[in-house]
PABADREN-916005 format. One line per field, with one value per atom (N, C-alpha, C): atom name; x, y, z; residue number from 1; residue in one letter. Coordinates in nm, 3 decimals, padded with zeros to 5 digits. Example, Ala and Ser with C-alpha at 12.3 -4.5 7.8 and 13.67 -1.06 7.14 Angstrom:
atomo = N;CA;C;N;CA;C;
x = 01.319;01.230;01.320;01.285;01.367;01.290;
y = -00.569;-00.450;-00.330;-00.225;-00.106;00.003;
z = 00.780;00.780;00.780;00.708;00.714;00.787;
num = 1;1;1;2;2;2;
residuo = A;A;A;S;S;S;
This chain:
atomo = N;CA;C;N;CA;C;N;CA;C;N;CA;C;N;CA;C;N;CA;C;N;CA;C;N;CA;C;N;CA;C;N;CA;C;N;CA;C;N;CA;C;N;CA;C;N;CA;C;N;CA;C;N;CA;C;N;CA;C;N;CA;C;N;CA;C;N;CA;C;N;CA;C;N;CA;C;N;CA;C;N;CA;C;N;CA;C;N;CA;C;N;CA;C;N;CA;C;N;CA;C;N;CA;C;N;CA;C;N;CA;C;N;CA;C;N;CA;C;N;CA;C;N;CA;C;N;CA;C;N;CA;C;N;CA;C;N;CA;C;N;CA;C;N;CA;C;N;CA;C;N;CA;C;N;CA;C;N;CA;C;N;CA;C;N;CA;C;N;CA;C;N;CA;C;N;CA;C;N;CA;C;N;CA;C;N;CA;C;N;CA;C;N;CA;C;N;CA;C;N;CA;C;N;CA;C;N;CA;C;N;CA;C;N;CA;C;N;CA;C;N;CA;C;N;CA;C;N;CA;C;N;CA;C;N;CA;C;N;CA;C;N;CA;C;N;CA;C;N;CA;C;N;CA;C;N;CA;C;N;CA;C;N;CA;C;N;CA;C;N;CA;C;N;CA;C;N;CA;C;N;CA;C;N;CA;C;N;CA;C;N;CA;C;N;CA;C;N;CA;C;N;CA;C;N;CA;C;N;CA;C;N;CA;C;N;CA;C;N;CA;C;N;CA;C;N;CA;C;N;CA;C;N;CA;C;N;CA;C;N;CA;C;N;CA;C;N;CA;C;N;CA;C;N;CA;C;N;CA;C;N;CA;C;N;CA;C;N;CA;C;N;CA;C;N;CA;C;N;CA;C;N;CA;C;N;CA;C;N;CA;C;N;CA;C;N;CA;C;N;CA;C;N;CA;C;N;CA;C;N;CA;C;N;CA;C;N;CA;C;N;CA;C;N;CA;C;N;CA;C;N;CA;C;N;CA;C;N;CA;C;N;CA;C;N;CA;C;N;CA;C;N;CA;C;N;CA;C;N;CA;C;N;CA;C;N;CA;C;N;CA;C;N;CA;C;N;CA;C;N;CA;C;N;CA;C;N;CA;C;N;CA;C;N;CA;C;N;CA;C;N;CA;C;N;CA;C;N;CA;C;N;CA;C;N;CA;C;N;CA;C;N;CA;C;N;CA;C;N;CA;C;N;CA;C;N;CA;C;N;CA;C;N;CA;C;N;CA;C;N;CA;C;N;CA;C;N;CA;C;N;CA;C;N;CA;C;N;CA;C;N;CA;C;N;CA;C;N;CA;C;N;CA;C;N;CA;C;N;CA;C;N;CA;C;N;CA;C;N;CA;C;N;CA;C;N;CA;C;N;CA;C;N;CA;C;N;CA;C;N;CA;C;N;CA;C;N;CA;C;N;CA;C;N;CA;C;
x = -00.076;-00.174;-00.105;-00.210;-00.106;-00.214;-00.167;-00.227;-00.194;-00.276;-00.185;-00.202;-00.131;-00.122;-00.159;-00.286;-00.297;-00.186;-00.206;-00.123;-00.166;-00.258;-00.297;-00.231;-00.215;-00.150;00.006;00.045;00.208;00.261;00.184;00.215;00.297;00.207;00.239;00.394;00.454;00.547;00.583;00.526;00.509;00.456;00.323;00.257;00.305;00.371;00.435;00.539;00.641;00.724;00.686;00.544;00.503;00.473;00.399;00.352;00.464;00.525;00.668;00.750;00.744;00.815;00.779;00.610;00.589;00.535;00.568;00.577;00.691;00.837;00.937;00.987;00.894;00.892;00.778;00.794;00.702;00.577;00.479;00.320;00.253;00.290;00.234;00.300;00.236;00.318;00.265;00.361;00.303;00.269;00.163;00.179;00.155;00.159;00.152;00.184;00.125;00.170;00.240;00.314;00.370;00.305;00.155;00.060;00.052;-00.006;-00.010;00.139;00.276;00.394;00.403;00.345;00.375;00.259;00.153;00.032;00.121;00.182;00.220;00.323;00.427;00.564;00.471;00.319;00.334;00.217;00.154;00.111;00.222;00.313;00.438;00.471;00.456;00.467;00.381;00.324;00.262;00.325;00.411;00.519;00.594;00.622;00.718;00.846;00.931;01.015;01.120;01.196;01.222;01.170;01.016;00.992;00.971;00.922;00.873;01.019;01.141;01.250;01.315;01.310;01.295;01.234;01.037;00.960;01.027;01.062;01.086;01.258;01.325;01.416;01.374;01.297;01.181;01.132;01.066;01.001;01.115;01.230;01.384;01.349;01.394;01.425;01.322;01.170;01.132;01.068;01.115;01.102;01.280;01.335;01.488;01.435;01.389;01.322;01.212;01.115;01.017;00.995;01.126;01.129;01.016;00.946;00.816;00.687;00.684;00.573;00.464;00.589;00.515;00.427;00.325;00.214;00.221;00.225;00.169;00.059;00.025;-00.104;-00.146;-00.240;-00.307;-00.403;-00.380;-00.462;-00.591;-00.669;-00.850;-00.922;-00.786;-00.867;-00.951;-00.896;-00.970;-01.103;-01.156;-01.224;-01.325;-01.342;-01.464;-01.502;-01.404;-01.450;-01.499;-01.583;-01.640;-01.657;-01.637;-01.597;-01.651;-01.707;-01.770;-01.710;-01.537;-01.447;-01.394;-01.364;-01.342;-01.173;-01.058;-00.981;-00.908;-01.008;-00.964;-01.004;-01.048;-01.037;-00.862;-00.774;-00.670;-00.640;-00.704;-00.603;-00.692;-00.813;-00.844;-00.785;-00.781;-00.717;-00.588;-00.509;-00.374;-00.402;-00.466;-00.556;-00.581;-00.672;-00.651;-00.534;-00.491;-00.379;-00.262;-00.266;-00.130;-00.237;-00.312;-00.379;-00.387;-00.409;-00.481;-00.593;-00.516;-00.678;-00.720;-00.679;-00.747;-00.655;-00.696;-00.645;-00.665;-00.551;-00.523;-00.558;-00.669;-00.693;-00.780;-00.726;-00.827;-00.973;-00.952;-01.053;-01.197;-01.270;-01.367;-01.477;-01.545;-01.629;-01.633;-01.503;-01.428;-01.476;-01.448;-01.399;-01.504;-01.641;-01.727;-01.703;-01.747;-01.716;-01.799;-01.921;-01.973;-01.894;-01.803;-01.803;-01.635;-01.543;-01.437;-01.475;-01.598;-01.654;-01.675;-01.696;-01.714;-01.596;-01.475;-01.346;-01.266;-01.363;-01.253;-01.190;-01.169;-01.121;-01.184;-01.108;-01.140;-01.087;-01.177;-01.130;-01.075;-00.949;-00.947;-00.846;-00.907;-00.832;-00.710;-00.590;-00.465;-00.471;-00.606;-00.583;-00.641;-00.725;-00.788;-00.668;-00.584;-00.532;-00.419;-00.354;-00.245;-00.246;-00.382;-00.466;-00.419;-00.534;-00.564;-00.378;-00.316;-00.186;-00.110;-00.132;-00.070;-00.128;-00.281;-00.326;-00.293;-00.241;-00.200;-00.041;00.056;00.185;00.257;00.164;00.220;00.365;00.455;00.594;00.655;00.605;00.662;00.613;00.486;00.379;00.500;00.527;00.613;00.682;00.781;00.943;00.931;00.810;00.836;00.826;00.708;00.682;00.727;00.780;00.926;01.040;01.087;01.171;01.104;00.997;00.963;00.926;00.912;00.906;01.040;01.195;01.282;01.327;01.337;01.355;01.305;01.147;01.093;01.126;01.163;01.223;01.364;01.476;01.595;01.611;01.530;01.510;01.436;01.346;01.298;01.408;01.440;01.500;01.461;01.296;01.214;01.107;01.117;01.030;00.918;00.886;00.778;00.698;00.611;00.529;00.452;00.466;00.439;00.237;00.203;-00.011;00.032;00.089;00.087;00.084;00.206;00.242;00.185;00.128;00.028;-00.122;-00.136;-00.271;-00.274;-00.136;-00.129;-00.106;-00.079;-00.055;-00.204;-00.288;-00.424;-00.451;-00.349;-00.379;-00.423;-00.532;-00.562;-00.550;-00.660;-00.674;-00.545;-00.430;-00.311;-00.245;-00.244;-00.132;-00.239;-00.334;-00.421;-00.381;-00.382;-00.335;-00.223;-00.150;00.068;00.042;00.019;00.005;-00.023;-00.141;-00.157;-00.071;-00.070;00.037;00.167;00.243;00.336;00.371;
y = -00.599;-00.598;-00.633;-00.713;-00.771;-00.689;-00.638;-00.557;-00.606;-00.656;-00.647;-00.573;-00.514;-00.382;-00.406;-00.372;-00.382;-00.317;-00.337;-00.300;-00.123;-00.081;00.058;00.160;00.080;00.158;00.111;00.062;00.017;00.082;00.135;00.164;00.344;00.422;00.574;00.570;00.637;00.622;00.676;00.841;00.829;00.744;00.712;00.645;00.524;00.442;00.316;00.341;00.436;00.468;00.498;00.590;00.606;00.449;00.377;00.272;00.223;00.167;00.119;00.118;00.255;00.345;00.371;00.345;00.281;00.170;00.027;-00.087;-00.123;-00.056;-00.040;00.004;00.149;00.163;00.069;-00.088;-00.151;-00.176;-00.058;-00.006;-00.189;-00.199;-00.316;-00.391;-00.499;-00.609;-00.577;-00.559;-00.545;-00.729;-00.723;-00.866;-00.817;-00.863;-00.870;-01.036;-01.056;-01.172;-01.112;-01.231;-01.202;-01.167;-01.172;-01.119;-01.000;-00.918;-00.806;-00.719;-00.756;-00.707;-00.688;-00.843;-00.783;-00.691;-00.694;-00.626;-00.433;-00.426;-00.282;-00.278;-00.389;-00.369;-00.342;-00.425;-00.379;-00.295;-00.196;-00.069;00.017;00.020;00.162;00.141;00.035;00.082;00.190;00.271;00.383;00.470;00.488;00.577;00.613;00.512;00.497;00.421;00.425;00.323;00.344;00.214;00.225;00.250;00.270;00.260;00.161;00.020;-00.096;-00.175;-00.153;-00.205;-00.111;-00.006;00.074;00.038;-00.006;-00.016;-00.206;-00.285;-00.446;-00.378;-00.292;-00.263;-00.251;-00.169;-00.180;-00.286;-00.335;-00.482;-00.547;-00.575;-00.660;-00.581;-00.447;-00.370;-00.396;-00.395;-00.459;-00.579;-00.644;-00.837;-00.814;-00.767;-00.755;-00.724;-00.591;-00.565;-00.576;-00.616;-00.760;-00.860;-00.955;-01.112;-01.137;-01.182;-01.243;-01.169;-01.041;-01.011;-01.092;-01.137;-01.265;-01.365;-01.403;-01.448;-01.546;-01.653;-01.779;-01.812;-01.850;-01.923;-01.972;-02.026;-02.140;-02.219;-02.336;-02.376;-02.398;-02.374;-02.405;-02.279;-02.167;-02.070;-01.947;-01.940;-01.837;-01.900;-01.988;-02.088;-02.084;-02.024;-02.050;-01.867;-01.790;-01.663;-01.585;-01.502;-01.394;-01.251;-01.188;-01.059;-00.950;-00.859;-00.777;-00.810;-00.793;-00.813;-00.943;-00.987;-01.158;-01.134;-01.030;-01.030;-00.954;-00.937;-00.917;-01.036;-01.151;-01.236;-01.302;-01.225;-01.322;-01.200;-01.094;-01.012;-01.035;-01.145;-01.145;-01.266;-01.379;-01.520;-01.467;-01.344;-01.378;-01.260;-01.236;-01.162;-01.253;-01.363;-01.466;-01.564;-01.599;-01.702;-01.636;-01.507;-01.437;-01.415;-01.445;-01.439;-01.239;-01.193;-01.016;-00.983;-00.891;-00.803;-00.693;-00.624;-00.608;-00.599;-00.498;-00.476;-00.346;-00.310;-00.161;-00.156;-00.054;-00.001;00.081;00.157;00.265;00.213;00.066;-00.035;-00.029;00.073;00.023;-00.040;00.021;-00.050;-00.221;-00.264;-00.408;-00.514;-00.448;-00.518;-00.436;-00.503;-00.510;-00.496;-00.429;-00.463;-00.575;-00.617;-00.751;-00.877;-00.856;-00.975;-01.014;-00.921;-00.890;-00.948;-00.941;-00.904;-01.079;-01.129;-01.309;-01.367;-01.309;-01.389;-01.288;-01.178;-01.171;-01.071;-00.979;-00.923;-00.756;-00.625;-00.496;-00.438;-00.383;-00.283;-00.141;-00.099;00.028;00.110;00.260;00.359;00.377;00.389;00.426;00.573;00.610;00.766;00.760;00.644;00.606;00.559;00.449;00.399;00.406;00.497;00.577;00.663;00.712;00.819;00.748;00.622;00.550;00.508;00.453;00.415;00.539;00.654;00.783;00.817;00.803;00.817;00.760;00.617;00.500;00.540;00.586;00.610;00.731;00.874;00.946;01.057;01.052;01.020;00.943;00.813;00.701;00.763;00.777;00.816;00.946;01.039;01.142;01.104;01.003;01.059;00.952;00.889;00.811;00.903;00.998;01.067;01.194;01.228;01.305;01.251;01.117;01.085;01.081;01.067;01.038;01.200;01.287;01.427;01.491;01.465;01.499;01.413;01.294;01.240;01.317;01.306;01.392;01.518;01.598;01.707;01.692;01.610;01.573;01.546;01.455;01.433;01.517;01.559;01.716;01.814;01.857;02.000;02.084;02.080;02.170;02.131;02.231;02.246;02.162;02.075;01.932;01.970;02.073;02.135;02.006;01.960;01.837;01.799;01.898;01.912;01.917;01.955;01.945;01.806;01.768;01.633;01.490;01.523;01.434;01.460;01.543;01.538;01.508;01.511;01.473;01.329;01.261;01.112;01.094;01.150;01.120;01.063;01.129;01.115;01.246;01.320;01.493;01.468;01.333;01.307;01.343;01.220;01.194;01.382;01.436;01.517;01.643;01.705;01.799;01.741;01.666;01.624;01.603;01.571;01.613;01.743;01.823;02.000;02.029;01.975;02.087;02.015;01.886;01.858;01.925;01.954;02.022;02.175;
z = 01.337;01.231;01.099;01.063;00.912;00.808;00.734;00.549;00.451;00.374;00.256;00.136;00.082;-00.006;-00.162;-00.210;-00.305;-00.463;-00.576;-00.646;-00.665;-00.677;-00.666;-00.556;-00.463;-00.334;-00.352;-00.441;-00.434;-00.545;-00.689;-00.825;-00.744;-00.735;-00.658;-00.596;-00.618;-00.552;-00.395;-00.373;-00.260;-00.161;-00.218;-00.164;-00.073;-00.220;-00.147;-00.047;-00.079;00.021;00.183;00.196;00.317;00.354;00.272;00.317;00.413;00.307;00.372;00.447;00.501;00.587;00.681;00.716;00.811;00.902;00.775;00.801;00.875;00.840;00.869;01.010;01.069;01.202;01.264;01.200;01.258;01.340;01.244;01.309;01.227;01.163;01.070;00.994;00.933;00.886;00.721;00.640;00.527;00.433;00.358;00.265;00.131;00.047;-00.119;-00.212;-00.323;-00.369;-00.499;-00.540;-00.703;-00.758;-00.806;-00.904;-00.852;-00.717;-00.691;-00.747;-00.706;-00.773;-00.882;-00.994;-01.121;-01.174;-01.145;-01.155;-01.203;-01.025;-01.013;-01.115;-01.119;-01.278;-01.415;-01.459;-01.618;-01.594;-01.534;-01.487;-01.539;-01.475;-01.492;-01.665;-01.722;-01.896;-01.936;-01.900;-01.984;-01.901;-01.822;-01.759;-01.926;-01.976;-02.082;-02.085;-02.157;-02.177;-02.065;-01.972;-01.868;-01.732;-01.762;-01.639;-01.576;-01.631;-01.579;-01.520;-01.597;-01.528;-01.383;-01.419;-01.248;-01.124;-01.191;-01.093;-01.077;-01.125;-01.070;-01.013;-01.032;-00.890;-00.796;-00.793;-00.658;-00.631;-00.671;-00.643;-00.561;-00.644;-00.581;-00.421;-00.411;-00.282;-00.199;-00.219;-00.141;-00.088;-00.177;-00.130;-00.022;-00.047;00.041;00.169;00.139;00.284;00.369;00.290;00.380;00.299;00.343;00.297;00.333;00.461;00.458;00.396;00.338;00.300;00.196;00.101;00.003;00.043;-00.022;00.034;-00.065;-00.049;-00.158;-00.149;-00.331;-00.319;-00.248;-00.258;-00.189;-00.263;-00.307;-00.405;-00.402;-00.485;-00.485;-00.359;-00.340;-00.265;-00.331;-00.428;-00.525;-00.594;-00.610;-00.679;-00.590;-00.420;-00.365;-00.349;-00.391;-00.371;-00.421;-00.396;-00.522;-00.507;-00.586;-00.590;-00.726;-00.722;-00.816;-00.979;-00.968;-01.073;-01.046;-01.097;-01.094;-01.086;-01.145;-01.182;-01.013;-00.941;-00.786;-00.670;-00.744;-00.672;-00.594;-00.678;-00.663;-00.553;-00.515;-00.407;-00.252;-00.288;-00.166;-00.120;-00.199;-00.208;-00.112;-00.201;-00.080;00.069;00.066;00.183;00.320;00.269;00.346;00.342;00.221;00.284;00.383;00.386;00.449;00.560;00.570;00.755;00.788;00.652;00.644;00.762;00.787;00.881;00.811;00.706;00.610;00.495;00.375;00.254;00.212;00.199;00.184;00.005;-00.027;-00.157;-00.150;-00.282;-00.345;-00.402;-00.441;-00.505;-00.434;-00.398;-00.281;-00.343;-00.468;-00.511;-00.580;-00.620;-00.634;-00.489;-00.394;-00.265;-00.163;-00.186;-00.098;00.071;00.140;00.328;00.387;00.306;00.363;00.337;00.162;00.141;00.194;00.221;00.306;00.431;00.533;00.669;00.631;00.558;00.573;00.633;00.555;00.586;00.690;00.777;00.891;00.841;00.693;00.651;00.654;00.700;00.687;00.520;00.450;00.324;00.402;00.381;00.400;00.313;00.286;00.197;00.268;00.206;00.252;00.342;00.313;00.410;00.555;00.536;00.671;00.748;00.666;00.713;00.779;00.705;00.725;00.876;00.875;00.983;01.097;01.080;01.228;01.254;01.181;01.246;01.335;01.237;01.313;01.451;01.499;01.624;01.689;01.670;01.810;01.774;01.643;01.690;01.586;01.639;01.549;01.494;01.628;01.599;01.483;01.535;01.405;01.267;01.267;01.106;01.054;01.157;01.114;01.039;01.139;01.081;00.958;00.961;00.830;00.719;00.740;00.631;00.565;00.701;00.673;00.590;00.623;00.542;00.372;00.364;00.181;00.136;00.252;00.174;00.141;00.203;00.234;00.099;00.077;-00.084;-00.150;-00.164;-00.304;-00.277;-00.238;-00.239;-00.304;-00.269;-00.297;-00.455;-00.494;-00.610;-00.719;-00.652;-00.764;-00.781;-00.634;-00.625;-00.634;-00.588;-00.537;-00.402;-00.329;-00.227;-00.203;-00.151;-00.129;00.029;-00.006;00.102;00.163;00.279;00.320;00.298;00.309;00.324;00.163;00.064;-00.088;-00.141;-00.097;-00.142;-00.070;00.038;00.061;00.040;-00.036;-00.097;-00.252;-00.271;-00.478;-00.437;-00.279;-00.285;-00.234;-00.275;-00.183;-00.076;-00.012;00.183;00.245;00.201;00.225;00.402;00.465;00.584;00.710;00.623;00.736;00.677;00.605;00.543;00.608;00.683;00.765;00.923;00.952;01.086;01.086;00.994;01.066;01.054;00.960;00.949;01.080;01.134;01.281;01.375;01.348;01.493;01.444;01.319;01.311;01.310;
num = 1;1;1;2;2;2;3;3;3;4;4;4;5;5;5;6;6;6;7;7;7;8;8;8;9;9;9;10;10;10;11;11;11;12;12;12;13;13;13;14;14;14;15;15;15;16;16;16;17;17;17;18;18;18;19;19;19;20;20;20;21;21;21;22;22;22;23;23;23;24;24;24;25;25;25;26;26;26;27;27;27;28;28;28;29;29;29;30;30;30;31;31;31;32;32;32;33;33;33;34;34;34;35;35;35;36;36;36;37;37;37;38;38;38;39;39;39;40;40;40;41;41;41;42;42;42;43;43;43;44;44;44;45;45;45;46;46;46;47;47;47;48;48;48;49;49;49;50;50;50;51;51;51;52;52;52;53;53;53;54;54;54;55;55;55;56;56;56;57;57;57;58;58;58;59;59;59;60;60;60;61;61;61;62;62;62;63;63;63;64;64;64;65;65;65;66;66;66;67;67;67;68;68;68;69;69;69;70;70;70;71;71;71;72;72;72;73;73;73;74;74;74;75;75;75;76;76;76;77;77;77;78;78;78;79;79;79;80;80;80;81;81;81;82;82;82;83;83;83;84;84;84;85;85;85;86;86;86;87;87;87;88;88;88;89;89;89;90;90;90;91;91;91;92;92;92;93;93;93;94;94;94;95;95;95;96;96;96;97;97;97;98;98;98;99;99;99;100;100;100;101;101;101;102;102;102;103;103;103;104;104;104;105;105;105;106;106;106;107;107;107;108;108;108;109;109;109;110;110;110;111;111;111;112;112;112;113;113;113;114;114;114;115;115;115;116;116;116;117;117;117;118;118;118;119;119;119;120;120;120;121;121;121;122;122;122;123;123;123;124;124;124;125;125;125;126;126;126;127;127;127;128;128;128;129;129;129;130;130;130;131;131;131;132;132;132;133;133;133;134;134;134;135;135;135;136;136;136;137;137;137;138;138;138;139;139;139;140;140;140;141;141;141;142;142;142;143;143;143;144;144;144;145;145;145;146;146;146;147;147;147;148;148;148;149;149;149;150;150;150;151;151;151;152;152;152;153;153;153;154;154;154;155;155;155;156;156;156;157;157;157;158;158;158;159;159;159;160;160;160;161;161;161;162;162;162;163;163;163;164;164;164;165;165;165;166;166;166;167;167;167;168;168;168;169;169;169;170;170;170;171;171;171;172;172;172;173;173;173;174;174;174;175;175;175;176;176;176;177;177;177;178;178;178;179;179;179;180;180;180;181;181;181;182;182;182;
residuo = X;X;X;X;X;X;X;X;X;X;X;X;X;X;X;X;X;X;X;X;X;X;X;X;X;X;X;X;X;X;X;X;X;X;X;X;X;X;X;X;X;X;X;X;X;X;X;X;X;X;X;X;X;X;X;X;X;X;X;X;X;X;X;X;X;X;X;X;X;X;X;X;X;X;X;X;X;X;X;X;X;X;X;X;X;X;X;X;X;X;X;X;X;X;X;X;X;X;X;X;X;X;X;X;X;X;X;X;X;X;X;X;X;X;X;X;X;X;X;X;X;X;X;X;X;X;X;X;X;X;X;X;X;X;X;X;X;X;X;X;X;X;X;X;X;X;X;X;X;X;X;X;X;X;X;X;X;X;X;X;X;X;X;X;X;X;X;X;X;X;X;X;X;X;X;X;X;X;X;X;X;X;X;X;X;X;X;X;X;X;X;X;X;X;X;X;X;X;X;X;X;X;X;X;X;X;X;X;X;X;X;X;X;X;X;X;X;X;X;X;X;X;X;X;X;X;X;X;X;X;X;X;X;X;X;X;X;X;X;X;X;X;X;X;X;X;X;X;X;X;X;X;X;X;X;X;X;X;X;X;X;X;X;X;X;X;X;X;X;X;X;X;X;X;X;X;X;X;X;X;X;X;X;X;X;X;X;X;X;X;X;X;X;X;X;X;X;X;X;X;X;X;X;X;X;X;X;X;X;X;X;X;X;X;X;X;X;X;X;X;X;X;X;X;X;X;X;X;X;X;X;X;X;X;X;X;X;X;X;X;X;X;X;X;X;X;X;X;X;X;X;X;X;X;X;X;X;X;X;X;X;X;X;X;X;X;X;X;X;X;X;X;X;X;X;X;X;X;X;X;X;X;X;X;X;X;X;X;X;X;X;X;X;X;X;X;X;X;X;X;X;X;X;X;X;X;X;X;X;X;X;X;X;X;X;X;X;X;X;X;X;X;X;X;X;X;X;X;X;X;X;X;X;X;X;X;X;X;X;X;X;X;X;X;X;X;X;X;X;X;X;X;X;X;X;X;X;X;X;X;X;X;X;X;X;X;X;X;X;X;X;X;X;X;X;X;X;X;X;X;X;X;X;X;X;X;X;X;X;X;X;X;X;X;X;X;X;X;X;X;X;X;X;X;X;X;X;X;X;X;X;X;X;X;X;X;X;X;X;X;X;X;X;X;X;X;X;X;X;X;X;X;X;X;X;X;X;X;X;X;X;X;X;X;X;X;
């Protein structure tokens, strides 16, 4: 299954990390274009100063670690599409040119399910999404998400109650079902 990750689901930091982490135990193929990347880099300026050069380290780290996720234009593809906000036309454009089965966002009211459902394309919330990957491989969903609670813990230096911290990443869904399977 190919996704591609809107900038809302990449800005969060847990967030992106689970994403990632379990693109990585290869449940899915992640995509994104340069506009979605820089989208998420000048977002993190109201972090404050230094954050936007932090978040394009990231960016570097993960174009390193999924070289193919980048999606190029495609010319005159945005020009036949339409979309509630005009300024999310460009995330369905690389939706289809990267050959998406759907698009991971918080965006639901932006990104219609009929007008997604033309080009072959599913909208889904990162908690659905996150969910359904964990039912077909939820070992993998674990230890991915183990590894990003075991960081944010590392890096606070406080306690990162796993059902806590995946409900401040608004995954209440996947973060109630590792709880009981754990």
């Amino acid at each position: 299954m190919k996704a591609l990750l809107d900038a809302c689901v990449l800005y969060p930091t847990v967030l992106r990390e689970i994403l990632t982490g379990v693109a990585g135990q290869g449940l899915y193929t992640p995509l994104w274009s340069d506009r979605i990347l820089e989208e998420w880099a000048r977002a993190t300026r109201k972090l404050g100063p230094g954050a936007e050069e932090i978040a394009r380290g990231e960016i570097a780290a993960l174009r390193a670690t999924f070289p193919g996720a980048a999606v190029a234009e495609r010319a005159g593809l945005a020009a036949r599409l339409h979309l509630p906000d005009t300024n999310d036309i460009h995330v369905l454009a690389a939706a289809i040119a990267g050959g998406a089965d759907a698009i991971v966002t918080f965006n639901a009211a932006d990104f219609p399910r009929h007008t997604l459902a033309e080009e072959g394309i599913a909208r889904l919330d990162p908690d659905r999404f996150l969910f359904e990957l964990w039912q077909k491989a939820p070992d993998q969903v674990a230890t991915a998400v183990e590894r990003v609670r075991a960081r944010a813990e590392a890096l606070s230096g406080e306690p990162q109650p796993l059902r806590a911290l995946l409900k401040r990443a608004k995954l209440p869904r996947l973060g109630k079902a590792l709880a009981a399977a754990g």
